[in-house]
N, C-alpha and C positions, 0 to 999 in steps of 0.2 A: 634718095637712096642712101644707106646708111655705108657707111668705110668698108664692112664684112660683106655686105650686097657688092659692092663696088671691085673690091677684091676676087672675089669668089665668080663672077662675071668677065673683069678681066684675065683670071688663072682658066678658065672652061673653055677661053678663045685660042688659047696658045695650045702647041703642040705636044704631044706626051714628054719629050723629051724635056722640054722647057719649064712643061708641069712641075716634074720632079727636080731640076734645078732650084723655080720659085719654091718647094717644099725644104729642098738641105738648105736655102739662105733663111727661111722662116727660122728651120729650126735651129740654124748660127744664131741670125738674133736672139734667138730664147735664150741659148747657153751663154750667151755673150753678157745678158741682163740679169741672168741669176748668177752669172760669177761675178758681178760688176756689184750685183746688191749686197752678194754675201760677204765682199770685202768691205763695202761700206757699214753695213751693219757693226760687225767686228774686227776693228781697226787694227787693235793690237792685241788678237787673237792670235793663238797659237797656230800654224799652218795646219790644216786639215789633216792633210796626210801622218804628220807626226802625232798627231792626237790619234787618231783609230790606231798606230802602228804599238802607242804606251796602250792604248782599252787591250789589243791582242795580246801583248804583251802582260798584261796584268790577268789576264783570262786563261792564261799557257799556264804560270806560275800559280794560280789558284787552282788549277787542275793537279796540280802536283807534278806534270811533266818538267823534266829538267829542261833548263836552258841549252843550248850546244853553246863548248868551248869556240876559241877560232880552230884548234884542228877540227872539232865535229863539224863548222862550218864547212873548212875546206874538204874533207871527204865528203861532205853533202855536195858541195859544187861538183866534185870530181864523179860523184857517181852520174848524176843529171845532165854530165857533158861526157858521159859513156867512158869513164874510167880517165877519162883527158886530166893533169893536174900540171897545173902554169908553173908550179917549181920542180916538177919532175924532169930532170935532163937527160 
């Protein structure tokens, strides 16, 4: 019987509840191994998230849209927290 037979045999014997259990820990191991390869791959790559944030960032500015100052930042914050602004006293 092959590892996947063997598996798929013992997940069909357990309960619903325990089904989906053994599903979210498969799918942790997955996420576990493609974050674990991707850091190995690219050692001293730039953090993921800062790379898409410079592409948006370079996508905004070749549109021609302007940048926000920090006040355009902070009224952006302020409207989004329903006019609330952290230095207004």
């Amino acid at each position: 019987m092959s590892p996947e037979q063997l598996l798929l045999e013992k997940w069909r014997s357990l309960p619903p509840d325990k089904q989906q259990e053994a599903i979210d820990f498969v799918e942790f191991l997955k996420f576990k191994t493609t974050s674990t390869t991707a850091h190995k791959a690219e050692p001293k790559s730039k953090p993921l998230l800062g790379e898409r944030l410079r592409n948006i960032r370079e996508e905004i500015v070749a549109s021609g849209v302007s940048l926000l100052d920090w006040e355009g930042v902070e009224r952006e914050k302020a409207s989004r927290r329903g006019g609330y602004r952290e230095d207004a006293e």
